[in-house]
N, CA, C and O atoms as a GROMACS GRO file, in nm:
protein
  548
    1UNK      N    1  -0.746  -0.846   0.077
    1UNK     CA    2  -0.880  -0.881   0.034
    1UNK      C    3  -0.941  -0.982   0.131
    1UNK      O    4  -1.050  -0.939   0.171
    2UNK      N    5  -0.911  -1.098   0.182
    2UNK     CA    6  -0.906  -1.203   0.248
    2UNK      C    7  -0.977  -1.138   0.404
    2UNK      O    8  -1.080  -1.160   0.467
    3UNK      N    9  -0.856  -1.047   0.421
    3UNK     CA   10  -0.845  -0.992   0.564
    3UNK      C   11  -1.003  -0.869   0.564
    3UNK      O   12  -1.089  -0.861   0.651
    4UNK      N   13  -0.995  -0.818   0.482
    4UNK     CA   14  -1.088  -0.741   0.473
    4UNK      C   15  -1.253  -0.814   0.420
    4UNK      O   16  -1.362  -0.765   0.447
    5UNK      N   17  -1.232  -0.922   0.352
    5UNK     CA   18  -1.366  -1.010   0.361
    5UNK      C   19  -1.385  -1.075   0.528
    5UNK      O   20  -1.483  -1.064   0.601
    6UNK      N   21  -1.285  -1.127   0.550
    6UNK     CA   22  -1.323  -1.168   0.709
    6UNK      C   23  -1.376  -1.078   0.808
    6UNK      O   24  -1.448  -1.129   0.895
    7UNK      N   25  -1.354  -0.952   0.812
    7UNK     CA   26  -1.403  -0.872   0.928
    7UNK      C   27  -1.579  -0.814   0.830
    7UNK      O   28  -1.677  -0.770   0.891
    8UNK      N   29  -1.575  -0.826   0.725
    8UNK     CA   30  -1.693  -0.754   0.643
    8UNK      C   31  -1.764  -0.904   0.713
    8UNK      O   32  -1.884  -0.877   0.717
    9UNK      N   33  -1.745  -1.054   0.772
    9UNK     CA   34  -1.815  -1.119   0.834
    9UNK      C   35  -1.833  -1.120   0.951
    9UNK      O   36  -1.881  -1.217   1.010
   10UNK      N   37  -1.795  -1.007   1.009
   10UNK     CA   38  -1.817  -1.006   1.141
   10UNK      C   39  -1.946  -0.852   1.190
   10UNK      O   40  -1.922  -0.738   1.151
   11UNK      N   41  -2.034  -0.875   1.248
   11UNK     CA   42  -2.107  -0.731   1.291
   11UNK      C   43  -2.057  -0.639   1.280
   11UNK      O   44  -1.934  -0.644   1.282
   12UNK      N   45  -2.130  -0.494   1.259
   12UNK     CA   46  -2.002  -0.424   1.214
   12UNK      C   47  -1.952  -0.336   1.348
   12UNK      O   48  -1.850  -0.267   1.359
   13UNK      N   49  -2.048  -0.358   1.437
   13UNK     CA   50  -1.950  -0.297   1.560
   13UNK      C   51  -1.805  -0.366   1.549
   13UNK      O   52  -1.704  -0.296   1.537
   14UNK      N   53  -1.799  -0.526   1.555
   14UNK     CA   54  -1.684  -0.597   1.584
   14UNK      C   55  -1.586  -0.527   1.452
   14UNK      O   56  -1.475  -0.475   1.451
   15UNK      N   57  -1.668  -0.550   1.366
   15UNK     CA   58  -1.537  -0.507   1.194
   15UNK      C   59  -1.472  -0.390   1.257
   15UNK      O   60  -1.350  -0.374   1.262
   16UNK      N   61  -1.547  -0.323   1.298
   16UNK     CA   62  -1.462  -0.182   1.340
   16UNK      C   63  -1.364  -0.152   1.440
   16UNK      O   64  -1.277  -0.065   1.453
   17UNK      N   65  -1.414  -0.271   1.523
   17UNK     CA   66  -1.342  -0.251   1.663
   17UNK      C   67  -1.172  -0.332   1.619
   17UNK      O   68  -1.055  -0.303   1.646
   18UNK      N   69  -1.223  -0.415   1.559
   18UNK     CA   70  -1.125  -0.530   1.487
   18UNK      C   71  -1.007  -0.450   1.361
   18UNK      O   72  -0.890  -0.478   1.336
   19UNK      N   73  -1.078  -0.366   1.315
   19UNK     CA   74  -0.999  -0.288   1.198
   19UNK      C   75  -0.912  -0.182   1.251
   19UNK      O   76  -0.805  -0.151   1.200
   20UNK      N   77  -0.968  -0.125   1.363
   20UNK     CA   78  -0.917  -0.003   1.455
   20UNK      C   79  -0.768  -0.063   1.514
   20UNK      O   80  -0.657  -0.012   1.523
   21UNK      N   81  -0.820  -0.192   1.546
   21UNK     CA   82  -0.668  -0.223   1.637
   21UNK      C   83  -0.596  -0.283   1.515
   21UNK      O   84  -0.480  -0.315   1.541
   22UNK      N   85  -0.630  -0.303   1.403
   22UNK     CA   86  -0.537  -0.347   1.351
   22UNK      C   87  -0.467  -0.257   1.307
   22UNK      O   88  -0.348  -0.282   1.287
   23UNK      N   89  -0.524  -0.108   1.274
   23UNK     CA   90  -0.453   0.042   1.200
   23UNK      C   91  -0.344   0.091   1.324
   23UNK      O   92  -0.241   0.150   1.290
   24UNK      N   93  -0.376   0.057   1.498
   24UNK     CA   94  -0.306   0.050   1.547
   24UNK      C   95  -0.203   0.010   1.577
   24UNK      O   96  -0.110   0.084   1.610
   25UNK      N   97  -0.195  -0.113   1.572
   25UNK     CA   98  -0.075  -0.187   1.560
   25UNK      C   99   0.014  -0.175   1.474
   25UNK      O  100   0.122  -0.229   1.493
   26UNK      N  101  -0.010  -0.101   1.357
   26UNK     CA  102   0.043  -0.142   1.267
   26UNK      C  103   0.143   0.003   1.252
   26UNK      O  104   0.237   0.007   1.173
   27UNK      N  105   0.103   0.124   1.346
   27UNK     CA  106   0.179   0.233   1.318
   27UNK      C  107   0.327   0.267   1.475
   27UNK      O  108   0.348   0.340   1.572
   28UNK      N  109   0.384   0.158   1.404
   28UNK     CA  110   0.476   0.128   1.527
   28UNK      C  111   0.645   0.123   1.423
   28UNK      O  112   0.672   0.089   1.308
   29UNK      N  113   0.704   0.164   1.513
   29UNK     CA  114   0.845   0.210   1.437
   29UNK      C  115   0.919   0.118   1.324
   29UNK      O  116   0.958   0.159   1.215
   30UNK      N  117   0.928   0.004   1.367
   30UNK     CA  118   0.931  -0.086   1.283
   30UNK      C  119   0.855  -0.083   1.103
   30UNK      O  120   0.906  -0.071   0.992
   31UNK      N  121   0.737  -0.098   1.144
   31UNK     CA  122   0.668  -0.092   1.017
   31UNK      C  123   0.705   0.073   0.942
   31UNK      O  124   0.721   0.076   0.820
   32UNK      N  125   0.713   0.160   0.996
   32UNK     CA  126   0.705   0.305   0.923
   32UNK      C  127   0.847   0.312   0.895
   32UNK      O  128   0.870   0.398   0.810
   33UNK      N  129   0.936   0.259   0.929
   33UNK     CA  130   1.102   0.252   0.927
   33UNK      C  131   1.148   0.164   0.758
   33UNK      O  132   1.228   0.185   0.668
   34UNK      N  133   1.029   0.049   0.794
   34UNK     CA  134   1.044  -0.035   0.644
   34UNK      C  135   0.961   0.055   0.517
   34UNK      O  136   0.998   0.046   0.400
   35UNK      N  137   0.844   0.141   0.559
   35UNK     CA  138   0.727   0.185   0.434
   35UNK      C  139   0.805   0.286   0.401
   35UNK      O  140   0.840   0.305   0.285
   36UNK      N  141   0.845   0.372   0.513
   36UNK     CA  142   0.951   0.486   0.431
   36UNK      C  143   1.043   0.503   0.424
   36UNK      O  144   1.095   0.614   0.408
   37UNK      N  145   1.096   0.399   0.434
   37UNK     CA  146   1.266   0.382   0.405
   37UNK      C  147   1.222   0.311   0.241
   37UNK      O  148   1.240   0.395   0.152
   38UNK      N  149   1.178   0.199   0.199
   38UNK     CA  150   1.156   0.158   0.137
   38UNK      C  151   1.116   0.265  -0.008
   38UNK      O  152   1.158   0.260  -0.123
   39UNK      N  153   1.025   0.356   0.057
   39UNK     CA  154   1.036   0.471  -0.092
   39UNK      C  155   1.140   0.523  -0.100
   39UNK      O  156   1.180   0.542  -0.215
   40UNK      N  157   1.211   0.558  -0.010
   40UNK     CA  158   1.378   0.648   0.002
   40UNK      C  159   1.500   0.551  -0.108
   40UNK      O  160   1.602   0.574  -0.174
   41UNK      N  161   1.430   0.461  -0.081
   41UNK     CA  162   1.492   0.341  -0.122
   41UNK      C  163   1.470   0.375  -0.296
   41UNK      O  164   1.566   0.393  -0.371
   42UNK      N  165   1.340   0.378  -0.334
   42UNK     CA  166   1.292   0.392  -0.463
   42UNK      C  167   1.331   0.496  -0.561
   42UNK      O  168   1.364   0.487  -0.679
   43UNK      N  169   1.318   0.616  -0.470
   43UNK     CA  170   1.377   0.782  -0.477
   43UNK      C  171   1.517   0.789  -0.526
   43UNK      O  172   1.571   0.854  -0.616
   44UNK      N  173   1.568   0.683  -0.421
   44UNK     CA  174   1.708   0.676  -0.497
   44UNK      C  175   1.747   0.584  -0.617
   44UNK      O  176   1.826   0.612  -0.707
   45UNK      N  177   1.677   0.471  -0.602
   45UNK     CA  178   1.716   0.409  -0.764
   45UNK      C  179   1.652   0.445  -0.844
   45UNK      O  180   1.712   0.466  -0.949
   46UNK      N  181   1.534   0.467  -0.846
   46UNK     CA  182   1.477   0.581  -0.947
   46UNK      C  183   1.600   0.730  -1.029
   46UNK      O  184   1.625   0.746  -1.148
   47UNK      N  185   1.639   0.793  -0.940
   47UNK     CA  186   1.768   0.916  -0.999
   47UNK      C  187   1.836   0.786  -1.058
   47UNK      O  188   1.819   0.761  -1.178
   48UNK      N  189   1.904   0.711  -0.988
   48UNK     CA  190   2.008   0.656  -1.044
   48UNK      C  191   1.982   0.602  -1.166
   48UNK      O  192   2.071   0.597  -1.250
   49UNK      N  193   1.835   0.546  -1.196
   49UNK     CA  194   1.812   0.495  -1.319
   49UNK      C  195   1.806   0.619  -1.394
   49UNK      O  196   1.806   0.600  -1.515
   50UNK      N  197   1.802   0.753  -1.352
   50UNK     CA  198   1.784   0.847  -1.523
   50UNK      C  199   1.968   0.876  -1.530
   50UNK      O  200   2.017   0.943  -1.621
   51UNK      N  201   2.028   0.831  -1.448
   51UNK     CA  202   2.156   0.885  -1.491
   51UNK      C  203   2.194   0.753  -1.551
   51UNK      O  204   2.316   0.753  -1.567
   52UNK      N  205   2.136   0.627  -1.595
   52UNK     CA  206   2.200   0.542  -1.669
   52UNK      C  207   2.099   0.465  -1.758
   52UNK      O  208   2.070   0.345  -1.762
   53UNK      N  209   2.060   0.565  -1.822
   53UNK     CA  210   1.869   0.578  -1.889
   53UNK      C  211   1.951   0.483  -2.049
   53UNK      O  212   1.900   0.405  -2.130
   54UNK      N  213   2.060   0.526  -2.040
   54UNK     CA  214   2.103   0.449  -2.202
   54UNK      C  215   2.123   0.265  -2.163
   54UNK      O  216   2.159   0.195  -2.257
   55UNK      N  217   2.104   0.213  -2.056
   55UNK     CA  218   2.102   0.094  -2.055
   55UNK      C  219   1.916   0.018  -2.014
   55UNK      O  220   1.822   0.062  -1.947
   56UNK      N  221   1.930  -0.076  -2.073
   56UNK     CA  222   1.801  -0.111  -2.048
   56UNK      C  223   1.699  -0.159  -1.938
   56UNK      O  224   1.576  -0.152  -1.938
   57UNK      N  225   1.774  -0.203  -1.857
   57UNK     CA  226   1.784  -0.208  -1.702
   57UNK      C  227   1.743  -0.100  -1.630
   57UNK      O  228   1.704  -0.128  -1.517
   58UNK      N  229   1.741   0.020  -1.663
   58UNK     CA  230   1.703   0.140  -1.632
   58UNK      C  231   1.567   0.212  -1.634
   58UNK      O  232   1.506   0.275  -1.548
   59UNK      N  233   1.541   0.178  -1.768
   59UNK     CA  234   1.402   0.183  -1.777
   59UNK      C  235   1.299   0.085  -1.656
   59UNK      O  236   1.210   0.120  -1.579
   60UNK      N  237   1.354  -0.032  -1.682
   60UNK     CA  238   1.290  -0.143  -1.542
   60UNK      C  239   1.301  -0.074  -1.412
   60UNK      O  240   1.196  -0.065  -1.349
   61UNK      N  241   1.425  -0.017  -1.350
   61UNK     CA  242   1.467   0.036  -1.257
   61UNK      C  243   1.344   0.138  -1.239
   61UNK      O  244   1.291   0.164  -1.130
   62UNK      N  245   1.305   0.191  -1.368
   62UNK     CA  246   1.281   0.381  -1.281
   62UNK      C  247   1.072   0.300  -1.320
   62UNK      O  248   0.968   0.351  -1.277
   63UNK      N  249   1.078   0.210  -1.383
   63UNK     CA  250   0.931   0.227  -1.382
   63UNK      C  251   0.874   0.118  -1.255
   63UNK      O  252   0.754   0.096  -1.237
   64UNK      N  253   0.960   0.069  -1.190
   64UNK     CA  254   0.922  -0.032  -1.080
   64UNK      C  255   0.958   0.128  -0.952
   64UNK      O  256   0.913   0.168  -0.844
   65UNK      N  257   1.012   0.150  -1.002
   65UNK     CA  258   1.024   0.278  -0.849
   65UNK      C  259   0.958   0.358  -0.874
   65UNK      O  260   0.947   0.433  -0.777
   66UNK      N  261   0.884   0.399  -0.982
   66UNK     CA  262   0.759   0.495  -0.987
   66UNK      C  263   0.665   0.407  -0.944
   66UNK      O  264   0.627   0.422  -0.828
   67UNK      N  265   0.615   0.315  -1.012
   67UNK     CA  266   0.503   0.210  -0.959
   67UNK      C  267   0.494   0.204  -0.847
   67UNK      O  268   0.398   0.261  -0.795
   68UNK      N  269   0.593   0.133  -0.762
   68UNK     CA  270   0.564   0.118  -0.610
   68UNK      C  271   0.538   0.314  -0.559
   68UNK      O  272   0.447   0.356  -0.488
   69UNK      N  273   0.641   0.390  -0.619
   69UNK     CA  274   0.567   0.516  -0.537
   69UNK      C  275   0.449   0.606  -0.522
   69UNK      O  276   0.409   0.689  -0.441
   70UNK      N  277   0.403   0.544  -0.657
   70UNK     CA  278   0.248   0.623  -0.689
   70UNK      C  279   0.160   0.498  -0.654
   70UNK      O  280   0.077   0.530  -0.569
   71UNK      N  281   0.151   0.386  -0.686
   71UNK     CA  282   0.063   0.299  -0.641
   71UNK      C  283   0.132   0.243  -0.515
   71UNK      O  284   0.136   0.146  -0.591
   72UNK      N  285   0.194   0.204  -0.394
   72UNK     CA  286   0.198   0.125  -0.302
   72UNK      C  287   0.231   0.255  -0.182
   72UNK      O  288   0.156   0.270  -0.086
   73UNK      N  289   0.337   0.332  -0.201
   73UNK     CA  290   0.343   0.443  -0.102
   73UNK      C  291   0.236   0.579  -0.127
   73UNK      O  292   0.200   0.650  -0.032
   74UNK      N  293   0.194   0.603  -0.268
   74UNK     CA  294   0.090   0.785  -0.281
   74UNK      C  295  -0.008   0.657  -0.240
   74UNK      O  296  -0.019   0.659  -0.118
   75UNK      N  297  -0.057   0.585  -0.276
   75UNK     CA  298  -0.219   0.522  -0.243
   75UNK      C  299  -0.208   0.496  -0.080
   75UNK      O  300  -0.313   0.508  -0.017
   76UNK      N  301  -0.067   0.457   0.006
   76UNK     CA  302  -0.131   0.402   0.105
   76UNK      C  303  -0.167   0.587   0.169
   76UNK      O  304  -0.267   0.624   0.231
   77UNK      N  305  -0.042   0.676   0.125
   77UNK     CA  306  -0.062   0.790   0.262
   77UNK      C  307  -0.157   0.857   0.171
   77UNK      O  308  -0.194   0.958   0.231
   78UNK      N  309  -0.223   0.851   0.041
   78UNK     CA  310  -0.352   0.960   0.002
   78UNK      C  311  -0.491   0.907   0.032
   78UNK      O  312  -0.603   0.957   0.049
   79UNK      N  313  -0.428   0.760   0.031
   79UNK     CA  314  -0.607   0.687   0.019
   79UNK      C  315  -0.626   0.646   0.160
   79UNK      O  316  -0.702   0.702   0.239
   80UNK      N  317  -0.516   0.500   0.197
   80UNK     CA  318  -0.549   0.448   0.291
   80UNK      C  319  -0.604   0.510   0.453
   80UNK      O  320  -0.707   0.508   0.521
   81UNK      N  321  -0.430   0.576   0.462
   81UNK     CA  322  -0.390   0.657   0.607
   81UNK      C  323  -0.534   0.736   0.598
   81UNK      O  324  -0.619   0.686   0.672
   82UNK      N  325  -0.572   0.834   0.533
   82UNK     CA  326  -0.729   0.908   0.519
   82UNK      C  327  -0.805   0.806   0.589
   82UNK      O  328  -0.823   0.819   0.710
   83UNK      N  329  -0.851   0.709   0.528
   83UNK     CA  330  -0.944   0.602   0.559
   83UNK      C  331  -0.975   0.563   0.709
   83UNK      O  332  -1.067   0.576   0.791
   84UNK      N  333  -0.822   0.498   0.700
   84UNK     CA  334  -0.772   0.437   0.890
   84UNK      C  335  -0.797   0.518   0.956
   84UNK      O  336  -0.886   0.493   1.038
   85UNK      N  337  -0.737   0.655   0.957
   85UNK     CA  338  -0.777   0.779   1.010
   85UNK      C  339  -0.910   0.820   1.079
   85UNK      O  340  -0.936   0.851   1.195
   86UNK      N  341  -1.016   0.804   0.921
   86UNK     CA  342  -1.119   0.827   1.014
   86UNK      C  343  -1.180   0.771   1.088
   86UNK      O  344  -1.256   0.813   1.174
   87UNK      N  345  -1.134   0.612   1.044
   87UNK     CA  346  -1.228   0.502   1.126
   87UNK      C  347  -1.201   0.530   1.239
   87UNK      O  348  -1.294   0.544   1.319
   88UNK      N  349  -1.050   0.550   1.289
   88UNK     CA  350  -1.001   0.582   1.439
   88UNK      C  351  -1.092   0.658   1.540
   88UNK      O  352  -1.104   0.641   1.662
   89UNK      N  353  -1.164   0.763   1.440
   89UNK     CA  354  -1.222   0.836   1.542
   89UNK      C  355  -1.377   0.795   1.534
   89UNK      O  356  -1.455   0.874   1.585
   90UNK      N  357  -1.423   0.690   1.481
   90UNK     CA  358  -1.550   0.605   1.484
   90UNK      C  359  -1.579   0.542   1.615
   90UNK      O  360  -1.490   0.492   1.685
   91UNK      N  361  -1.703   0.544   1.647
   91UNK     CA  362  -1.774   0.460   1.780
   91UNK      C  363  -1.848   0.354   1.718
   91UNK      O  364  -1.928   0.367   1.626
   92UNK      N  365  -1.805   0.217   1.793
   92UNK     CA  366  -1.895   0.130   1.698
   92UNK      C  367  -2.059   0.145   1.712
   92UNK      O  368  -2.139   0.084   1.640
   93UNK      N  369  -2.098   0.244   1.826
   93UNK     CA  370  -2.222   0.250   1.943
   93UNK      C  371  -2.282   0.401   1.816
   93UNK      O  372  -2.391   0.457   1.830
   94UNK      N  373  -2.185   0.438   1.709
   94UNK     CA  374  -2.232   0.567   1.631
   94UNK      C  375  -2.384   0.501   1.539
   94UNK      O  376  -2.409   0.391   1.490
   95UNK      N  377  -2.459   0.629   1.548
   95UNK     CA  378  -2.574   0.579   1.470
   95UNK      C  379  -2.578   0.488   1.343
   95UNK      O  380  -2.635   0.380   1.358
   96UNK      N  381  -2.529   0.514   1.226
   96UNK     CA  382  -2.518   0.509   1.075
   96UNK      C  383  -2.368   0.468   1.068
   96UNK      O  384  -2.287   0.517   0.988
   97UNK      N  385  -2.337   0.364   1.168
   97UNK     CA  386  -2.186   0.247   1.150
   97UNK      C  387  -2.246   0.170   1.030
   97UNK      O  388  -2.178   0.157   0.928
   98UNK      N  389  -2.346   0.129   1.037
   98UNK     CA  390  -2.317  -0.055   0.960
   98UNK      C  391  -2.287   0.031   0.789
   98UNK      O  392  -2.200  -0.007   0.710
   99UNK      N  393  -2.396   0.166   0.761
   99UNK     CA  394  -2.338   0.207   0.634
   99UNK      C  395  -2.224   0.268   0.629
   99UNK      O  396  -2.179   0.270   0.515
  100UNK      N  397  -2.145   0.330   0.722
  100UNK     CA  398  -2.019   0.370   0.719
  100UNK      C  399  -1.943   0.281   0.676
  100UNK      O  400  -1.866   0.287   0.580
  101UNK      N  401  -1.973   0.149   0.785
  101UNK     CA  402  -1.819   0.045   0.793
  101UNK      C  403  -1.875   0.018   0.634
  101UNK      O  404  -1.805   0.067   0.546
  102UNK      N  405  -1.963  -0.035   0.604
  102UNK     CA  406  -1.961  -0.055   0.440
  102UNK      C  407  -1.942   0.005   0.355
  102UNK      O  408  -1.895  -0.060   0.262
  103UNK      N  409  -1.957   0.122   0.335
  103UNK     CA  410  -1.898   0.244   0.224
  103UNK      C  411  -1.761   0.166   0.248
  103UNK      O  412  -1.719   0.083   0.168
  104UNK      N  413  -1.684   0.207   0.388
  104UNK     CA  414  -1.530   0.219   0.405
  104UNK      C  415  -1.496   0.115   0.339
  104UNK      O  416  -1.442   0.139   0.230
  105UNK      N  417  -1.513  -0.023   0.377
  105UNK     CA  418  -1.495  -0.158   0.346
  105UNK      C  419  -1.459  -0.134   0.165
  105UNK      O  420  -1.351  -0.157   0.110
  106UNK      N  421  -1.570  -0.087   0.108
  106UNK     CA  422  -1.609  -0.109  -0.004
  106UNK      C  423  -1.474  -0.032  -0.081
  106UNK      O  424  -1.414  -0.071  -0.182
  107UNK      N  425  -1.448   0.102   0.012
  107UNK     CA  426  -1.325   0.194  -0.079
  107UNK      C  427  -1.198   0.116  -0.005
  107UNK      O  428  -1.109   0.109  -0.090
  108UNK      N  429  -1.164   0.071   0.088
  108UNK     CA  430  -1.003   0.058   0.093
  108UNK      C  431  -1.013  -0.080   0.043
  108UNK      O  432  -0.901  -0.128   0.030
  109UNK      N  433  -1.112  -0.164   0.008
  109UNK     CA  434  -1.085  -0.278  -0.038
  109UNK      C  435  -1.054  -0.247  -0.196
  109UNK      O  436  -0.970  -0.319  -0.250
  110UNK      N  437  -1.129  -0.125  -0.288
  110UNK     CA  438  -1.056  -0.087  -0.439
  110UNK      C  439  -0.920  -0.061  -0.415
  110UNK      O  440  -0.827  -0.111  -0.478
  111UNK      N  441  -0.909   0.045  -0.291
  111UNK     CA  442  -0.758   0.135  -0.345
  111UNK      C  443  -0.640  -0.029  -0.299
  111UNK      O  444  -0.536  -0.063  -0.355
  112UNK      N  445  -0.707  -0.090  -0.192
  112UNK     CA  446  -0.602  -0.185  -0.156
  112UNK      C  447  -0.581  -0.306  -0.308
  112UNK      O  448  -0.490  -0.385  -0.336
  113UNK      N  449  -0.676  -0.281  -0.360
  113UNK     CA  450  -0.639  -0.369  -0.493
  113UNK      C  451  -0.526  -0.320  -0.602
  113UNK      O  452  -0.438  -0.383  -0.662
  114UNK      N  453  -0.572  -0.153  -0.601
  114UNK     CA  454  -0.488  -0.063  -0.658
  114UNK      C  455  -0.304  -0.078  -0.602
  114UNK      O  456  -0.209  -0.114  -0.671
  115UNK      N  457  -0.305  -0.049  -0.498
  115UNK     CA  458  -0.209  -0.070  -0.419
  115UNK      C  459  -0.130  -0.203  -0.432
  115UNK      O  460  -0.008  -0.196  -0.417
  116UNK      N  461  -0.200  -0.351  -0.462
  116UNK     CA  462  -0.182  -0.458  -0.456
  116UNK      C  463  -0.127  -0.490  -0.609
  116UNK      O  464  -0.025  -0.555  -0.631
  117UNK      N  465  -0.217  -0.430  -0.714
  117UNK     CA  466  -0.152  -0.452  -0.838
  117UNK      C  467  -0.037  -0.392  -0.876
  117UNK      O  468   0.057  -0.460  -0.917
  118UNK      N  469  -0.029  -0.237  -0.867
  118UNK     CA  470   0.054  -0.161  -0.841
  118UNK      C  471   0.233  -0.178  -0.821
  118UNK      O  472   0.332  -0.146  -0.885
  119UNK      N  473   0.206  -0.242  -0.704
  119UNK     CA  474   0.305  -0.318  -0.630
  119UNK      C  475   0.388  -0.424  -0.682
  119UNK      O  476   0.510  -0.432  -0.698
  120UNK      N  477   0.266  -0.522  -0.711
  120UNK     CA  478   0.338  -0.590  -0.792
  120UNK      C  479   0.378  -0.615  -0.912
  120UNK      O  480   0.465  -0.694  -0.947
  121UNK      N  481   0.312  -0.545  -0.978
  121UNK     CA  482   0.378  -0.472  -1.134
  121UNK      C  483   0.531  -0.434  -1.075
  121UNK      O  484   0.620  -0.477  -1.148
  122UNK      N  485   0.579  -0.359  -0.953
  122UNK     CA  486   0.663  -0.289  -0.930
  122UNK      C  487   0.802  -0.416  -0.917
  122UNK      O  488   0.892  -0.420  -1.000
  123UNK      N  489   0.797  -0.470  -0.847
  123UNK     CA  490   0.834  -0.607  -0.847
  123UNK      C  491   0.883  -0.650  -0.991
  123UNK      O  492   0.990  -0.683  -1.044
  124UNK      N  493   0.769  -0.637  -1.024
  124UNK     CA  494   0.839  -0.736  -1.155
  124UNK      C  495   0.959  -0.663  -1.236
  124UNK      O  496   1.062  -0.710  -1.283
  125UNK      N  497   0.903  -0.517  -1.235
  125UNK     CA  498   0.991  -0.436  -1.250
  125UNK      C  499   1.131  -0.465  -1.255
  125UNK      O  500   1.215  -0.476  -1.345
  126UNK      N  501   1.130  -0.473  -1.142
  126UNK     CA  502   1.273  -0.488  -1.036
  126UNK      C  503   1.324  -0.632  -1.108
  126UNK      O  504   1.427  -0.655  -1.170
  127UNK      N  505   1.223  -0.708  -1.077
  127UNK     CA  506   1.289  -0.829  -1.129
  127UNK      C  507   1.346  -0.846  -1.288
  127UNK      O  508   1.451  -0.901  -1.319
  128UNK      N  509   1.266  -0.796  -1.361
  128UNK     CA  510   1.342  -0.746  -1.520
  128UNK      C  511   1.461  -0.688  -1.518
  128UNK      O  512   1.542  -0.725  -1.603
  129UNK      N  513   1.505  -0.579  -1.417
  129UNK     CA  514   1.582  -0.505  -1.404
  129UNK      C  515   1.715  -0.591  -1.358
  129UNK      O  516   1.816  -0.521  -1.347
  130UNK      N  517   1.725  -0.690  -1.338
  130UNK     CA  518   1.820  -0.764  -1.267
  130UNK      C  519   1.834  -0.831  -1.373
  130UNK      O  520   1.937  -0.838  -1.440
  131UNK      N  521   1.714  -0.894  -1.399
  131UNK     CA  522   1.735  -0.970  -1.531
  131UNK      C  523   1.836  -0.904  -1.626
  131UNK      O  524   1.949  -0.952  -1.638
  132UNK      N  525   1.793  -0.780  -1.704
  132UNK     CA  526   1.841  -0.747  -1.770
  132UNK      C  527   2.035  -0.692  -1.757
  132UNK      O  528   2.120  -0.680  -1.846
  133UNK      N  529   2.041  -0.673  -1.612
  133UNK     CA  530   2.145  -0.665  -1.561
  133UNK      C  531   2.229  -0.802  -1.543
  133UNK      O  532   2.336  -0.812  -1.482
  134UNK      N  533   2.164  -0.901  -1.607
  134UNK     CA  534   2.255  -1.039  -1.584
  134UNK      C  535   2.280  -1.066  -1.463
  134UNK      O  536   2.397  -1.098  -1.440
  135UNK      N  537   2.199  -1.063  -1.368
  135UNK     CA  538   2.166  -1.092  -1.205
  135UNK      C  539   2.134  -1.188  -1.228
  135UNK      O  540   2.063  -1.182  -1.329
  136UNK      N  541   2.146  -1.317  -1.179
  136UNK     CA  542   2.022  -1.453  -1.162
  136UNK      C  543   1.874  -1.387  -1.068
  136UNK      O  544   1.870  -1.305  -0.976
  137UNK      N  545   1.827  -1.419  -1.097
  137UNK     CA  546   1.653  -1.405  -1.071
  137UNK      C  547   1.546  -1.513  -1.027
  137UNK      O  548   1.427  -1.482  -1.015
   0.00000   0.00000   0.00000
């Protein structure tokens, strides 16, 4: 939100030019190694929680690994990646930028909220799940 109010203060040639390199940077092995490993990650404690659905910990387990996969991984590759995408192929020099970059602004700043709550609902998840597993927390 922060990040995305700061460039909504900048012209919107710059917001764009500024948002572009940041969608760039950001699709580098490292980062895609943690986003989708991280659902693989979910995929699997998710099964594991329906094969031990009679403890209560389980339920925490499989609804923090749905959460993060429909809100933090389906929102970033249905909503976001779309988004970044098209900006990529934007000219800041294009006629009808300043209402583009603002439509755009306006939608990845909802889904990124979506994504943001989502997430951390998912978390807590997790963190119940330990709890309930007599983990310290």
């Amino acid at each position: 939100m922060f990040f995305m109010r700061a460039l909504g203060g900048l012209a919107a040639e710059r917001g764009i030019v500024a948002m572009q390199a940041t969608v760039l940077a950001i699709k580098k092995p490292v980062f895609l190694v943690l986003f989708f490993g991280t659902a693989l990650l979910c995929v699997a404690v998710g099964v594991v929680a329906i094969f031990a659905w009679r403890e209560i910990y389980a339920h925490y387990t499989f609804a923090g690994a749905a959460l993060f996969l429909v809100g933090g991984f389906g929102v970033t590759m249905l909503r976001s990646v779309p988004l970044n995408n098209a900006l990529l192929a934007w000219s800041p020099d294009d006629e009808d930028v300043i209402e583009r970059w603002r439509r755009y602004r306006l939608t990845w700043v909802r889904w990124n909220h979506v994504r943001a709550i989502t997430t951390l609902l998912a978390c807590a998840c997790f963190i119940l799940a330990l709890a309930a597993m007599g983990l310290p927390v």
